[in-house]
C-alpha positions as CSV (number, residue, x, y, z in Angstrom):
1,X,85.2,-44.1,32.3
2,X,83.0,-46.1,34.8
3,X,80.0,-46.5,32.9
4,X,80.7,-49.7,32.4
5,X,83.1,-50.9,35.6
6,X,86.1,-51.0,33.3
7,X,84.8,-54.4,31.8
8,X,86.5,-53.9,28.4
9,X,89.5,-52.3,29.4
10,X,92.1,-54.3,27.6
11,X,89.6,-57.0,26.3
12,X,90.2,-57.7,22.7
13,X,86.8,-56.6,20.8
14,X,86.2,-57.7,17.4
15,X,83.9,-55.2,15.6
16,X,83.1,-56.6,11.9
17,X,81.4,-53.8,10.4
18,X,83.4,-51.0,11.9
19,X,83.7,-49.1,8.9
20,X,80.1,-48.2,8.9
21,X,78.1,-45.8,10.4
22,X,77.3,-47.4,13.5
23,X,80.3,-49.4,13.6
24,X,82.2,-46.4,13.4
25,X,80.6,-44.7,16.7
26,X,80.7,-48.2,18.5
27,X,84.2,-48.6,17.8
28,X,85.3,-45.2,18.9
29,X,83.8,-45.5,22.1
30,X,85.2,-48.6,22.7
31,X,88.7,-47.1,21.8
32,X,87.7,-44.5,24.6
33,X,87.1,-47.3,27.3
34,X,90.5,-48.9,26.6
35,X,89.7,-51.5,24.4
36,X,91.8,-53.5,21.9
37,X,89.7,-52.8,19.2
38,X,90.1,-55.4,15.3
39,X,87.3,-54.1,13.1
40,X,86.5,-56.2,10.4
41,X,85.3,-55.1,7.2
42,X,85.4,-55.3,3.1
43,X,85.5,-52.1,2.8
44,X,84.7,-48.3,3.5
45,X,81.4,-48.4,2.3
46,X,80.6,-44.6,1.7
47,X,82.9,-41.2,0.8
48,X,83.2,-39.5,2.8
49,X,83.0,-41.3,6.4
50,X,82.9,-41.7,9.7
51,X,85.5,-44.0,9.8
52,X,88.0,-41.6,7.9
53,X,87.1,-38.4,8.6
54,X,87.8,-39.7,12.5
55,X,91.0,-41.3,11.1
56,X,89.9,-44.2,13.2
57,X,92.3,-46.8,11.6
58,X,94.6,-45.0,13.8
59,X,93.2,-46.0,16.5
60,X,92.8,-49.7,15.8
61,X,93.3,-52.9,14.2
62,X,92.0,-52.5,10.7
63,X,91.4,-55.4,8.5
64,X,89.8,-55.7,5.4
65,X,87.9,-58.8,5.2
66,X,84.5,-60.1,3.6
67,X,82.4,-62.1,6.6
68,X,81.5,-64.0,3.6
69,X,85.0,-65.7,3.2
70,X,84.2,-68.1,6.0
71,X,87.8,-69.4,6.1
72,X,89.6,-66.3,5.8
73,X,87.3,-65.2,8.9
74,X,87.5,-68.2,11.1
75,X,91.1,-68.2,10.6
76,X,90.9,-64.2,12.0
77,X,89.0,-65.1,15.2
78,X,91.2,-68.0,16.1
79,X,94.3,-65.6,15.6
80,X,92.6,-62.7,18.0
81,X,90.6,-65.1,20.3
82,X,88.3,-62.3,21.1
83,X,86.9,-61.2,24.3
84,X,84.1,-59.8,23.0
85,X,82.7,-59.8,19.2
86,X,80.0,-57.5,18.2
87,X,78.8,-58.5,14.6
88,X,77.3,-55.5,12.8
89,X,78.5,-56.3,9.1
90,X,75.9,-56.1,7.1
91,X,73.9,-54.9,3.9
92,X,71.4,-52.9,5.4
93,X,69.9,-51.2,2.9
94,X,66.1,-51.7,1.8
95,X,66.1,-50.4,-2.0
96,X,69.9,-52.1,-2.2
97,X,68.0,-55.5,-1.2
98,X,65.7,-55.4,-4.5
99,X,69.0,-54.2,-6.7
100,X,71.3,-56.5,-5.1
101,X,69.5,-59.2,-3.9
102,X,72.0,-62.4,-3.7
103,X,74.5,-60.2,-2.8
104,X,72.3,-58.9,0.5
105,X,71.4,-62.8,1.2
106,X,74.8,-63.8,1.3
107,X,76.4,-60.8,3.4
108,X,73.5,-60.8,5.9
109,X,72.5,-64.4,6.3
110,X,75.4,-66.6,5.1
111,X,78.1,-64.1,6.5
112,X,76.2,-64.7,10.3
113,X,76.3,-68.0,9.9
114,X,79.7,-68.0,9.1
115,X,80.8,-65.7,12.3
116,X,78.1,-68.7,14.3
117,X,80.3,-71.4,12.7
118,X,83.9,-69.4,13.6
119,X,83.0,-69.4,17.0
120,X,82.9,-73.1,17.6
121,X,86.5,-73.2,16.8
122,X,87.4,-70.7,19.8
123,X,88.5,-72.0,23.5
124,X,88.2,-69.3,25.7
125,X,84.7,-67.6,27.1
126,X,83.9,-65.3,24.5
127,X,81.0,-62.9,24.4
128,X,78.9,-61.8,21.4
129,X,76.8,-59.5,20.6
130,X,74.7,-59.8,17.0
131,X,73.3,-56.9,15.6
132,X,69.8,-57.3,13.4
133,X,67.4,-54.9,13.0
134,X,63.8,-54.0,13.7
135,X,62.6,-55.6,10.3
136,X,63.5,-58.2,11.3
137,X,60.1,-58.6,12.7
138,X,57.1,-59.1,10.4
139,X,55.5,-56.1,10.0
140,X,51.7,-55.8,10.0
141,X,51.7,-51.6,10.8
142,X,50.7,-52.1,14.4
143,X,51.3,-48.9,16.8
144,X,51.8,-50.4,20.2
145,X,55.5,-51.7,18.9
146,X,56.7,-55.3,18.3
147,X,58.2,-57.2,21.3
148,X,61.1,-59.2,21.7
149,X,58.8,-62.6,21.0
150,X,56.5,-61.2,18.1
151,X,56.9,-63.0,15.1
152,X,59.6,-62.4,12.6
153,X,59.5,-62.0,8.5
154,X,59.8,-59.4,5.8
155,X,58.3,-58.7,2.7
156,X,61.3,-56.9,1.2
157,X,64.8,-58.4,0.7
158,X,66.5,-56.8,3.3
159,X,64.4,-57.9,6.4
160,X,63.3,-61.7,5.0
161,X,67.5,-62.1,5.1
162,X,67.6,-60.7,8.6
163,X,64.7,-62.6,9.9
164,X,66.8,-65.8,7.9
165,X,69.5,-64.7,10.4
166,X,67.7,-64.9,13.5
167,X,66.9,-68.2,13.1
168,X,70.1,-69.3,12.0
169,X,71.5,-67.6,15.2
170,X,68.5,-69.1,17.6
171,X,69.4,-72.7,15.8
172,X,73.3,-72.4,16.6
173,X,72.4,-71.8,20.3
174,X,70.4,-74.2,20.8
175,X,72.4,-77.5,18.5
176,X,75.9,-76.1,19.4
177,X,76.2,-73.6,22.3
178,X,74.1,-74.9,24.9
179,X,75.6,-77.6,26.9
180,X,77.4,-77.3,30.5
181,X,81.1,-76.5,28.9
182,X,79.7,-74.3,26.8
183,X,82.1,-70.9,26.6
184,X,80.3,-69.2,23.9
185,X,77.4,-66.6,25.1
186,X,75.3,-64.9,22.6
187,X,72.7,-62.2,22.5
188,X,70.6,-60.7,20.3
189,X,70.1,-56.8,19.7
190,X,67.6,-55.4,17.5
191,X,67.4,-51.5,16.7
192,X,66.1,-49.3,13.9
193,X,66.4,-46.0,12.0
194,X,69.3,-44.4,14.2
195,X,70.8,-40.7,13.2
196,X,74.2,-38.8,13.5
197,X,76.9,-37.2,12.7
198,X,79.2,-38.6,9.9
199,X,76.6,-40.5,7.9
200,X,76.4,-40.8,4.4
201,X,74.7,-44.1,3.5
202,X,72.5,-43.9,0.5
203,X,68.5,-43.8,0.7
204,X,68.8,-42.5,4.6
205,X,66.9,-39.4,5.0
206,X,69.4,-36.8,6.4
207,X,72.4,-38.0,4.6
208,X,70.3,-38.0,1.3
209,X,69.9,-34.1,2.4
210,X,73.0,-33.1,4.0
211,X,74.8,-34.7,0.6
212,X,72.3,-33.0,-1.5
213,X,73.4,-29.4,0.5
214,X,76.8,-30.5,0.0
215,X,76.0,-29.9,-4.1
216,X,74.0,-27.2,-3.3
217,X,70.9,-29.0,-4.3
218,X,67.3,-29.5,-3.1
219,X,66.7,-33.3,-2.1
220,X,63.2,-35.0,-2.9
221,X,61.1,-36.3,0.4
222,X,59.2,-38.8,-1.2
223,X,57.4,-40.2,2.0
224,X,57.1,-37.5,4.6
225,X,54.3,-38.7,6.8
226,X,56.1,-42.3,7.1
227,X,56.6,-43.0,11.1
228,X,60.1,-44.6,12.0
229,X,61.7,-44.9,15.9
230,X,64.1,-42.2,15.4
231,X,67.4,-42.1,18.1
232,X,70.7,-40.9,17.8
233,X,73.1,-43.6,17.2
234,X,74.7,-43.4,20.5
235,X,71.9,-44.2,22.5
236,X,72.0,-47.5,20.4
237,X,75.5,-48.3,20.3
238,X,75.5,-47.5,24.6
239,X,72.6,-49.9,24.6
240,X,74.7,-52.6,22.2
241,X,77.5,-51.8,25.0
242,X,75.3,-52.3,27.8
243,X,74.0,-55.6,26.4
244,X,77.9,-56.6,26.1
245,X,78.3,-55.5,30.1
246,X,75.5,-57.5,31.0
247,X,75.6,-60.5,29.7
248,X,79.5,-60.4,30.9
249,X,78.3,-60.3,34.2
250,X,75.4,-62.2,33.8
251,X,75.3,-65.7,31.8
252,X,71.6,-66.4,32.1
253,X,71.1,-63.3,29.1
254,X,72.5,-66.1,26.9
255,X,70.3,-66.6,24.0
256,X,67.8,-63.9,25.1
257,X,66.7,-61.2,22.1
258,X,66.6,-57.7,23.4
259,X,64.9,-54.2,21.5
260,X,66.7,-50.7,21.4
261,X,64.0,-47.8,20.3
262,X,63.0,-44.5,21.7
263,X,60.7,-43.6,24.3
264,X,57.3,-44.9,23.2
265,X,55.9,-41.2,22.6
266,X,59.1,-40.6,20.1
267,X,58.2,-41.9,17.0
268,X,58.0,-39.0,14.5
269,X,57.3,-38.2,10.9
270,X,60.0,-37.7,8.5
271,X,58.8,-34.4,8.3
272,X,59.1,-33.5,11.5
273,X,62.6,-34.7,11.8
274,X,63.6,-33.3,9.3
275,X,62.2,-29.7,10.8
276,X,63.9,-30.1,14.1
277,X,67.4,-29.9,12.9
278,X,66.5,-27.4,10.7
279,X,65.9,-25.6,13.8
280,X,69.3,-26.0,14.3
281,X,71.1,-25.8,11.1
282,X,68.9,-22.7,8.5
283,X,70.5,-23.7,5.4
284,X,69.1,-27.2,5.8
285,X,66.6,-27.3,3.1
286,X,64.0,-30.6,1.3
287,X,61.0,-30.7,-1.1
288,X,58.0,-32.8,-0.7
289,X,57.1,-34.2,-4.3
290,X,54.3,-38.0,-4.2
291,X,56.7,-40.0,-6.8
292,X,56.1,-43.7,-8.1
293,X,56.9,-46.4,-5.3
294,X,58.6,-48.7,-7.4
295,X,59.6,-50.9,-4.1
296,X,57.8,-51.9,-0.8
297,X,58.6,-49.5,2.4
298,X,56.6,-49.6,5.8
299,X,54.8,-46.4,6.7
300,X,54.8,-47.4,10.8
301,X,57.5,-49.5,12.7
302,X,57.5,-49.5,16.0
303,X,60.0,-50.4,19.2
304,X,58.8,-51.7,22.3
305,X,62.2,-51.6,24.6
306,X,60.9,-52.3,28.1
307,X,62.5,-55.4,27.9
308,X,65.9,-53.4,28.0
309,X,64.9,-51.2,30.3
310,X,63.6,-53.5,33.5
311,X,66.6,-56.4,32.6
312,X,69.2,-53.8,31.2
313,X,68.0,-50.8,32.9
314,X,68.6,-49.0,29.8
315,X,66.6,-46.5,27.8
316,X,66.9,-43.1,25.5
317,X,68.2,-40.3,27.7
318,X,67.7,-37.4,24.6
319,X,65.0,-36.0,23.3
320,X,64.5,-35.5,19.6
321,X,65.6,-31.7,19.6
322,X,68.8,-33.2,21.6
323,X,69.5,-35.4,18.6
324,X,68.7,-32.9,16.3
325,X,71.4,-30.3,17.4
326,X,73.8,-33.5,17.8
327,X,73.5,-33.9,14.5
328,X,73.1,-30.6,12.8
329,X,76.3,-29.4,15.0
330,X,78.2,-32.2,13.4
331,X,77.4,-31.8,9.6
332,X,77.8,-27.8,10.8
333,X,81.4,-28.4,11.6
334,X,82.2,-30.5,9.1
335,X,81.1,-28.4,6.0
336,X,82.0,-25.4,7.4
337,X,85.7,-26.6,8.4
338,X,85.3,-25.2,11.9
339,X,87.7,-27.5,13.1
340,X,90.6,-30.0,12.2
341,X,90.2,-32.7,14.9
342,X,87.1,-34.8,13.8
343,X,88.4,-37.6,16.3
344,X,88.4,-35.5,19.1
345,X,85.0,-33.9,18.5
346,X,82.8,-37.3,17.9
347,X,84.7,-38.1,21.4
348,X,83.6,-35.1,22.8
349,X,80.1,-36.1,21.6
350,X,80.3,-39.2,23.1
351,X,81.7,-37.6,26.6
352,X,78.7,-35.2,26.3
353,X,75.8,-37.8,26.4
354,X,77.6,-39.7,28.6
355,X,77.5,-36.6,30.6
356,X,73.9,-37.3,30.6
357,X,74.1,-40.4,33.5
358,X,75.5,-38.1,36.3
């Protein structure tokens, strides 16, 4: 695969997180471009999942390991001395954050400051990608869509501990991976509400339905006018991937912060997501009913990526009726037990948008 000029071909890619939705996808592709993939993880955080129904583990290096055991972890990236290390481990859910609060704090604040503090112990040039999120910034409802050097915060749990991150990863680069010898280069990547096949996280809209048509139930819509960047996960995890290229070839992205949304005309209602891959899949069925909000949850968040796409040259190549099939085809297949192979049809998902660049 050129997409990338063979740049991690046999590089050794640590992937903590890679049991999850998106680390799942990003770690299969990388499998695909002939990478020595060691996911880190504490566990397989959803039944079913990506990660198994691909029988990624496989395919891989497999450990199971909290990022919050700092010694445990430093002791894993010394052992490996990684090529690349792209950090998606996380708590990323919103409602989780007001249930589990400590718990989301320690996994998504302490546990990046313990992957910053395990790489001071490493010798060799080492590039990393950190994965936050679009609430990250702080969110006043504005529609032109936050750039790379708006200000950060959150109201909720979930988004004050990733905003805590970023500055813990901005501080790190500037006290301890800044001078002349410095071998460590770090960027940041911020994305938001991605969808696709072989997700089943809780309080996500179309897992929350395809799990309630799995128990041939109707699932609630509690906020259907709510605005979110919607993109198929692998238009991020290619932009997470093209980040990793570039700053390979490039040094001078050290330190720099880049955003990965959809075109600035495709933010959509949940409503009308959730319409287009019925379009695709019939049977795919919701009902609107106003309940109590009993936590805070933005109605507008908003992308602006043309940072990535003048430094990166990188932008969505789908529309959202593209995305929509994507996805309806892959929950289609899997409830229906078209096929056996699971592996070989996320790959052939992958090859299909990468079809998409020719």
């Amino acid at each position: 695969m050129k997409l990338f000029n063979n740049i991690y071909k046999n590089k050794t890619v640590i992937v903590t997180g890679h049991t999850g939705f998106k680390g799942s996808w990003l770690s299969l592709w990388l499998v695909i471009l002939g990478a020595k993939v060691i996911g880190i993880s504490k566990n397989v955080p959803t039944k079913p999942s990506h990660f198994n129904v691909i029988n990624l583990k496989k395919k891989i290096k497999h450990l199971t390991l909290d990022i919050c055991n700092f010694k445990k972890l430093s002791n894993q990236f010394k052992k490996h001395n990684p090529d690349f290390i792209f950090h998606l481990a996380a708590q990323s859910l919103v409602k989780k954050s007001y249930l589990e609060t400590l718990k989301t704090w320690n996994t998504n604040t302490i546990g990046t400051l313990n992957i910053l503090e395990s790489l001071k112990k490493l010798k060799k040039k080492t590039y990393v990608i950190l994965i936050t999120s679009d609430k990250s910034y702080k969110n006043i409802e504005i529609s032109r869509g936050y750039k790379e050097t708006d200000l950060l915060g959150g109201k909720d749990p979930y988004s004050a501990s990733k905003g805590a991150a970023e500055f813990a990863i901005q501080s790190y680069i500037n006290s301890f991976f800044s001078g002349k010898k410095n071998n460590i280069f770090i960027v940041v990547a911020r994305a938001g509400n991605v969808i696709g096949g072989g997700d089943w996280s809780n309080d996500r809209i179309i897992p929350d339905c395809i799990k309630s048509y799995s128990k041939k139930k109707t699932v609630i819509i509690r906020n259907p006018n709510s605005t979110r960047p919607w993109q198929h996960v692998l238009e991020v995890v290619y932009g997470y991937l093209t980040l990793g290229s570039k700053l390979f070839k490039s040094q001078n992205l050290h330190g720099e912060v880049f955003n990965f949304g959809p075109n600035k005309k495709s933010n959509y209602k949940v409503i009308f997501l959730l319409k287009k891959i019925k379009k695709y899949w019939p049977n795919f069925k919701w009902e609107v009913k106003k309940t109590k909000k009993d936590v805070f949850e933005s109605k507008l968040l908003k992308l602006n990526s043309n940072k990535a796409k003048k430094i990166l040259n990188w932008q969505s190549k789908m529309s959202i009726d593209q995305s929509a099939k994507l996805v309806a085809d892959w929950y289609n297949f899997f409830y229906k037990r078209k096929i056996k192979n699971f592996y070989k049809f996320s790959e052939d998902q992958i090859y299909s948008y990468i079809r998409k660049f020719k």
